[in-house]
Structures are given as structure tokens and as C-alpha cells.
The first five atom37 places (N, CA, C, CB, O) and aatype in JSON, in Angstrom:
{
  "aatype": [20, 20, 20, 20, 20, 20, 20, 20, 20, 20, 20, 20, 20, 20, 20, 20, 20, 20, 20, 20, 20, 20, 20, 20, 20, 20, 20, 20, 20, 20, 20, 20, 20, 20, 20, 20, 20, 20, 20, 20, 20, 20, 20, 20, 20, 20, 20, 20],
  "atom_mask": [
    [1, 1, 1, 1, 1],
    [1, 1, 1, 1, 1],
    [1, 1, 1, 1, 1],
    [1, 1, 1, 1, 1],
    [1, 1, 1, 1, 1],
    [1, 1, 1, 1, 1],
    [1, 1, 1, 1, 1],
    [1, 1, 1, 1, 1],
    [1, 1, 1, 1, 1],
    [1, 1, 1, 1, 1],
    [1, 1, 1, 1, 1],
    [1, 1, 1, 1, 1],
    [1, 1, 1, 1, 1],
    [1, 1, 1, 1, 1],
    [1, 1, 1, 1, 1],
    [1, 1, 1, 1, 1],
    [1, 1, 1, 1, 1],
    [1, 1, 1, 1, 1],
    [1, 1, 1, 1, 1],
    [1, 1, 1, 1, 1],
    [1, 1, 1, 1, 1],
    [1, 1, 1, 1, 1],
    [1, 1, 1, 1, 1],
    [1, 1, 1, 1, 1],
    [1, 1, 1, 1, 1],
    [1, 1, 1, 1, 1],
    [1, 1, 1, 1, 1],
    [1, 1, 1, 1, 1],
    [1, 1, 1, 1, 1],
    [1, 1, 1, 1, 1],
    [1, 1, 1, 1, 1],
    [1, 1, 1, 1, 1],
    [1, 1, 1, 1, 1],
    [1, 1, 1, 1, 1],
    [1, 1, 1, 1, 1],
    [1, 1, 1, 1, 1],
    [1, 1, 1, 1, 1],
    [1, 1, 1, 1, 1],
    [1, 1, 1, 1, 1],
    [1, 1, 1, 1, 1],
    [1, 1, 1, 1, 1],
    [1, 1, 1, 1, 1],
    [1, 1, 1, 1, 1],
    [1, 1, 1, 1, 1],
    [1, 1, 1, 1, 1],
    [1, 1, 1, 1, 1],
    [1, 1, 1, 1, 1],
    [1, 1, 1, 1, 1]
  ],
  "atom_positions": [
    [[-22.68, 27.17, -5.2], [-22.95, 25.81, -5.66], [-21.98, 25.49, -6.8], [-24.44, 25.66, -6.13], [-21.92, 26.04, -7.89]],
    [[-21.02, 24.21, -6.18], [-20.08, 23.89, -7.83], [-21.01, 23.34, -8.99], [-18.73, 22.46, -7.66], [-22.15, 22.87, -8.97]],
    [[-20.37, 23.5, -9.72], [-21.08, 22.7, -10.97], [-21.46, 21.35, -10.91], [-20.27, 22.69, -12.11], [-22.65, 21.07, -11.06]],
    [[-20.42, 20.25, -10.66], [-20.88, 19.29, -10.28], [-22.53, 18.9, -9.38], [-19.82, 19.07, -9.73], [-23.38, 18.06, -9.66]],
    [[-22.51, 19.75, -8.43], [-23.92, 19.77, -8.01], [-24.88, 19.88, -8.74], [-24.16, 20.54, -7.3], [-25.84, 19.12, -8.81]],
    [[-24.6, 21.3, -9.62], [-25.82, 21.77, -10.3], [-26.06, 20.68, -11.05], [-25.74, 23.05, -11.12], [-27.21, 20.26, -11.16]],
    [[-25.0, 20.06, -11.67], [-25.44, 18.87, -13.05], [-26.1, 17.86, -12.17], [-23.91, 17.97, -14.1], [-27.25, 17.5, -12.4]],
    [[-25.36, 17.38, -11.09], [-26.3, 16.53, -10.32], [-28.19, 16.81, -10.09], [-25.56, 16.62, -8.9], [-29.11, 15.99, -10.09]],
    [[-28.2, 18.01, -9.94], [-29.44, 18.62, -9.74], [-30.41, 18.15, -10.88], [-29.26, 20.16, -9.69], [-31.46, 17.5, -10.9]],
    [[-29.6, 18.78, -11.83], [-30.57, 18.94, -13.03], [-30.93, 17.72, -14.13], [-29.97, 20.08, -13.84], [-31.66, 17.74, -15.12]],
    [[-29.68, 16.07, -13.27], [-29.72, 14.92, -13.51], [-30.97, 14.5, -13.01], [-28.67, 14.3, -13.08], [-31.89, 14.23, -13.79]],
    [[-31.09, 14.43, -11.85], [-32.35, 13.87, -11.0], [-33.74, 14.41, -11.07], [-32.07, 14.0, -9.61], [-34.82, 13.83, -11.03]],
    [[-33.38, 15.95, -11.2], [-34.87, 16.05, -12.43], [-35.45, 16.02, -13.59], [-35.33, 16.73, -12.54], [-36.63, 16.02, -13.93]],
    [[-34.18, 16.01, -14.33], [-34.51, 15.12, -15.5], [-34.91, 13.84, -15.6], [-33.66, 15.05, -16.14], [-35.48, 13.4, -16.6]],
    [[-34.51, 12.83, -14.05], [-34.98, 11.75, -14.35], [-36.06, 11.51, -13.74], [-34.24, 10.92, -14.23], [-36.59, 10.4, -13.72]],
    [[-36.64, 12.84, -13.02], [-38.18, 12.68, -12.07], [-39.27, 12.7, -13.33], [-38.57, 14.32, -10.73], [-40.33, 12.09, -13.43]],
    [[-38.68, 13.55, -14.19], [-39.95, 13.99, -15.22], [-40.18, 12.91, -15.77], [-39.75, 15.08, -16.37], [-41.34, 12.5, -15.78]],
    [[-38.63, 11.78, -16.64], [-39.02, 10.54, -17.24], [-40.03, 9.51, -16.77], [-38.0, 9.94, -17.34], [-41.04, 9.15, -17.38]],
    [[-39.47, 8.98, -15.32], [-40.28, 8.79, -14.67], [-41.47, 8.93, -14.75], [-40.06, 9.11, -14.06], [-42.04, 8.11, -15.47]],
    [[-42.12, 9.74, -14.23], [-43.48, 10.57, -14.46], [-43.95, 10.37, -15.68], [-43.38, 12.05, -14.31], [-44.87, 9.56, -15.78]],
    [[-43.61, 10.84, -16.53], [-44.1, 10.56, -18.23], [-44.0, 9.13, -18.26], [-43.02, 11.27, -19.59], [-45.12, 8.79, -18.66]],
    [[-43.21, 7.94, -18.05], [-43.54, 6.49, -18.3], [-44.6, 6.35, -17.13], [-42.14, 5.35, -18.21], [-45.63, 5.78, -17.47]],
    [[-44.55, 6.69, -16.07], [-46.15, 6.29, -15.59], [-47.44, 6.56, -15.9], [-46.36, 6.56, -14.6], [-48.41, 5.8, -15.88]],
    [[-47.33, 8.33, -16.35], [-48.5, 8.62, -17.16], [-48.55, 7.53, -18.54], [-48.4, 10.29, -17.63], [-49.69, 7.3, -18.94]],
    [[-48.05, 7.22, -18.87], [-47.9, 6.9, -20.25], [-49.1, 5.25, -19.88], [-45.79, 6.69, -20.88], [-50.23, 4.97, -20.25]],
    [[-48.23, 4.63, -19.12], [-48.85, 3.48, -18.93], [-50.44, 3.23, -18.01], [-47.77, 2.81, -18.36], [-51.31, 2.37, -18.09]],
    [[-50.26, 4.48, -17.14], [-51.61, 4.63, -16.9], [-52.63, 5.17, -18.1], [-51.64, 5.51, -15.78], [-53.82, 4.88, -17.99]],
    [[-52.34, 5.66, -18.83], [-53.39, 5.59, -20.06], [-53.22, 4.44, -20.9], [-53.3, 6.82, -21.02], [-54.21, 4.34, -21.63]],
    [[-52.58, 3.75, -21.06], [-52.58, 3.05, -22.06], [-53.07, 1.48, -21.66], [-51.23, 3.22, -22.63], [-52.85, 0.52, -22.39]],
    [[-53.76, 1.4, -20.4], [-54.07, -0.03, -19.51], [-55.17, -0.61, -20.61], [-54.88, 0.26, -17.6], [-55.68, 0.02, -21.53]],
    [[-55.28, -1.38, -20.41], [-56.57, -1.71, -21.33], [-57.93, -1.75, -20.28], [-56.35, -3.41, -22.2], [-58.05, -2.03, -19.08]],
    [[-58.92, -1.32, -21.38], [-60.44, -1.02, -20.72], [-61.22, -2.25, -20.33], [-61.43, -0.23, -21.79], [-62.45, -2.24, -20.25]],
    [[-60.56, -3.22, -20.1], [-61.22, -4.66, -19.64], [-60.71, -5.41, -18.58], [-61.17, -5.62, -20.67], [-59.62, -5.98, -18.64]],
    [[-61.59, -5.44, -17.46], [-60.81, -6.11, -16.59], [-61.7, -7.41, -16.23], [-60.42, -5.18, -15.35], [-62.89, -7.35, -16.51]],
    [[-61.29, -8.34, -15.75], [-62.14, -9.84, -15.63], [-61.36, -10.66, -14.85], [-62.43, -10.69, -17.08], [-60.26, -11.15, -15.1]],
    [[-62.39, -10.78, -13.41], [-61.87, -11.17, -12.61], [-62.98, -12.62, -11.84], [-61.48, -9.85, -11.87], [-64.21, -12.69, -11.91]],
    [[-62.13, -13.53, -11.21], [-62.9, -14.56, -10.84], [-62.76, -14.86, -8.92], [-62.32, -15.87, -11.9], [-61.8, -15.52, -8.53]],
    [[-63.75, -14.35, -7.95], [-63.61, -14.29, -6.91], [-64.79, -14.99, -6.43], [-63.33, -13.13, -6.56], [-65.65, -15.35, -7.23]],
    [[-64.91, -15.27, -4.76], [-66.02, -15.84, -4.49], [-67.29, -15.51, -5.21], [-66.16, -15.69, -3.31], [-68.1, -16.21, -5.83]],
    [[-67.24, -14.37, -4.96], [-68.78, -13.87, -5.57], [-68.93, -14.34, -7.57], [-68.82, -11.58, -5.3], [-69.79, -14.08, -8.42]],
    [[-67.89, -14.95, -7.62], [-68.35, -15.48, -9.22], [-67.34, -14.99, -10.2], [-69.92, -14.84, -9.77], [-66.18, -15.03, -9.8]],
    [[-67.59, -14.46, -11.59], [-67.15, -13.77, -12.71], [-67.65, -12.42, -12.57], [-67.56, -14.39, -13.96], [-68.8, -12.13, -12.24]],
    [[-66.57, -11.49, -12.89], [-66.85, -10.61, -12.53], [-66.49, -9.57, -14.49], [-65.99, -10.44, -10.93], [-65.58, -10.05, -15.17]],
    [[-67.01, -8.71, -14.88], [-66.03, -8.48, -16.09], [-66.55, -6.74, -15.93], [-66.45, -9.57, -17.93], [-67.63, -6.19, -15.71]],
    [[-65.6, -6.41, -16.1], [-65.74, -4.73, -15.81], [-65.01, -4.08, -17.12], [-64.84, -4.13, -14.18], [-64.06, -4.72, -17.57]],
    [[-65.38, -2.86, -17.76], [-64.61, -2.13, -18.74], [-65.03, -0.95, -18.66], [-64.65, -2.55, -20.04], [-66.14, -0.85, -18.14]],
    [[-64.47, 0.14, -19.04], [-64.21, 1.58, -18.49], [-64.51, 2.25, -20.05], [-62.37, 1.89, -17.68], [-64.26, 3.44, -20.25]],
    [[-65.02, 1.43, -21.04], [-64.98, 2.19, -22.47], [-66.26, 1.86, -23.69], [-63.44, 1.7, -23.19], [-66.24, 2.43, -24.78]]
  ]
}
């Protein structure tokens, strides 16, 4: 394997992890209120 590859390699998983960490990140950080308006009326839900 040339080098070029390897750096390629170790580019794209470096950028799988970022990835990953900004989604974790934003999946915790959603807010605990959700409020929604559908046939069935008002709806208001929170997780906290």
C-alpha cells in the first residue's frame, strides 16, 4: 500500500468519526419540547 492511500485511508476516517460526533452531538442537544398541530388537534409532547 503507497502512502498516498494510507493518508487517503486515514482521511476518510477521520472524517467518519467527525461526522458521527456532530450527529451525536445534535442528537443530544434537540430540545425536550415538541408541539405539533394535526387533525387530531394540539398536540405538545416533552421528553424532560
Amino acid at each position: 500500500m503507497s502512502r498516498n492511500t494510507l493518508y487517503l485511508v486515514i482521511g476518510v476516517l477521520v472524517a467518519a468519526v467527525i461526522v458521527f460526533a456532530i450527529y451525536t452531538y445534535q442528537q443530544q442537544t434537540r430540545p425536550g419540547l415538541e408541539i405539533r398541530v394535526d387533525e387530531q388537534g394540539l398536540s405538545v409532547e416533552g421528553n424532560g
